[in-house]
Every structure is written in structure tokens, then in C-alpha cells.
C-alpha positions as CSV (number, residue, x, y, z in Angstrom):
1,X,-22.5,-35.7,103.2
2,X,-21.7,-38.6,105.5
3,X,-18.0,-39.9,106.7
4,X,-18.1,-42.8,104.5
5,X,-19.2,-40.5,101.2
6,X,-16.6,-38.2,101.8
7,X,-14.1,-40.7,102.5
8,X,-15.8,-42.7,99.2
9,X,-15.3,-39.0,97.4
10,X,-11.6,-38.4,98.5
11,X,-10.8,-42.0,97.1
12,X,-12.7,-41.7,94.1
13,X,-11.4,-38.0,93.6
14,X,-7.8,-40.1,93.5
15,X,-8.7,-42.4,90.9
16,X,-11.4,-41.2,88.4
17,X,-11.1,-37.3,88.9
18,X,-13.0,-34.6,90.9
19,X,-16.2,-34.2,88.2
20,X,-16.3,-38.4,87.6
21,X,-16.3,-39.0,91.9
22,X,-19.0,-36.2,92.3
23,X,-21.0,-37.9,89.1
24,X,-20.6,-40.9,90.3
25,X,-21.9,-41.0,94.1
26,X,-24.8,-38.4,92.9
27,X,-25.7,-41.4,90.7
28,X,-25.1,-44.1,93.6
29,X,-27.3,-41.7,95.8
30,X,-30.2,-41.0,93.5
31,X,-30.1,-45.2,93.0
32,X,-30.8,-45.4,96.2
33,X,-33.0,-43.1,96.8
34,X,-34.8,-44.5,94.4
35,X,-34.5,-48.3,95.7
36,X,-35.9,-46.4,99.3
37,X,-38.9,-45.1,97.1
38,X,-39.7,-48.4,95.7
39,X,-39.0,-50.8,98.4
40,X,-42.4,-50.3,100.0
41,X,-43.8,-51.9,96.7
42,X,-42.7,-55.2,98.9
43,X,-44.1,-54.8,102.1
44,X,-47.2,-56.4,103.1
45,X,-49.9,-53.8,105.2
46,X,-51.8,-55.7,107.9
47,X,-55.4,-55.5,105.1
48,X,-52.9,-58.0,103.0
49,X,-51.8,-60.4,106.1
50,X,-55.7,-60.6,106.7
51,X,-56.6,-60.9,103.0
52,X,-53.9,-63.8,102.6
53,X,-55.4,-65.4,106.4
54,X,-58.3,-65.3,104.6
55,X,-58.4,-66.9,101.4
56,X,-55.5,-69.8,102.9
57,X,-58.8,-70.4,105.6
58,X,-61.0,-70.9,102.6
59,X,-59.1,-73.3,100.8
60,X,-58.3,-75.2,104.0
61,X,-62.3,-75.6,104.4
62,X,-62.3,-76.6,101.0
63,X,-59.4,-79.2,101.2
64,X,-61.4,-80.5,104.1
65,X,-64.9,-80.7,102.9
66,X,-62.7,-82.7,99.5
67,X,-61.1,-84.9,101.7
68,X,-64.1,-86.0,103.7
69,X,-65.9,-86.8,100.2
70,X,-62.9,-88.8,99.2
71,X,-62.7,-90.9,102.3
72,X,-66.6,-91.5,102.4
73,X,-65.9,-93.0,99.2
74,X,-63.5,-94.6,99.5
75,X,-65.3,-96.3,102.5
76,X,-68.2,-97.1,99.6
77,X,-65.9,-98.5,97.2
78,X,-64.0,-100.8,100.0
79,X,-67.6,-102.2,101.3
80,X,-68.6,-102.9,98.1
81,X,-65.4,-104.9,97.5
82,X,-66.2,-106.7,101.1
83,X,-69.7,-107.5,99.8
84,X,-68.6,-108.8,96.0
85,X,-66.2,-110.7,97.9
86,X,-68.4,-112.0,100.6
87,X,-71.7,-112.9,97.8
88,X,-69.5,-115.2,95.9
């Protein structure tokens, strides 16, 4: 045990009794033991930092290759305004 469980256990020990402090931090420990076990659940690996670099690289190309077809027509659509307005 640590300084800060025993001191945790002496203070409980005060308050709740000797069987509730020693019930209680075995619970508080095997929480976070358990929150240690799980926590890598969260973390990214490198294969997922490349994964994400990929697919945001793929739908950059994509937003670029949309944006380039919008503008072009755009361009269309305001030249044939020009001309309509021009012909008349």
C-alpha cells in the first residue's frame, strides 16, 4: 500500500469502521484497475493515425475534383447569361 492509501485507510478506519475502509479502497482499487485495463480502448496506434491520414486525403481529393466541376459551371452558366444578355 501507498502513503496516501494508508493515510486514506487510517481516515476511513475513523469514520466507516476497519472492514467498511478495507471494502471500500479494495473497491476504489479494483475500479481503477479496471479504468487502467480499459483506457487503451481510447488510444489511437500509429495503423489508425495513417488510416484517418488517409481517408481525410481522399475526401480532400474529392472535395477538390467537386469544387472544380462547380466552378466550371458556374463559369457556363455566367457566359451564357453574358451571351443572352449580349444577343438581345
Amino acid at each position: 500500500m501507498s502513503t496516501l492509501e494508508i493515510n486514506l485507510y487510517n481516515k476511513l478506519k475513523v469514520k466507516l469502521g476497519e472492514i467498511e475502509a478495507k471494502e471500500l479502497l479494495a473497491f476504489i482499487d479494483s475500479r481503477s484497475e479496471e479504468k487502467r485495463l480499459n483506457a487503451d480502448k481510447f488510444l489511437a496506434t500509429k495503423q489508425d493515425v495513417n488510416d484517418i491520414r488517409l481517408e481525410v486525403k481522399e475526401v480532400k481529393t474529392d472535395m477538390i475534383k467537386w469544387f472544380f466541376a462547380f466552378f466550371i459551371t458556374l463559369v457556363i452558366m455566367i457566359l451564357g447569361l453574358y451571351g443572352t444578355i449580349l444577343l438581345k
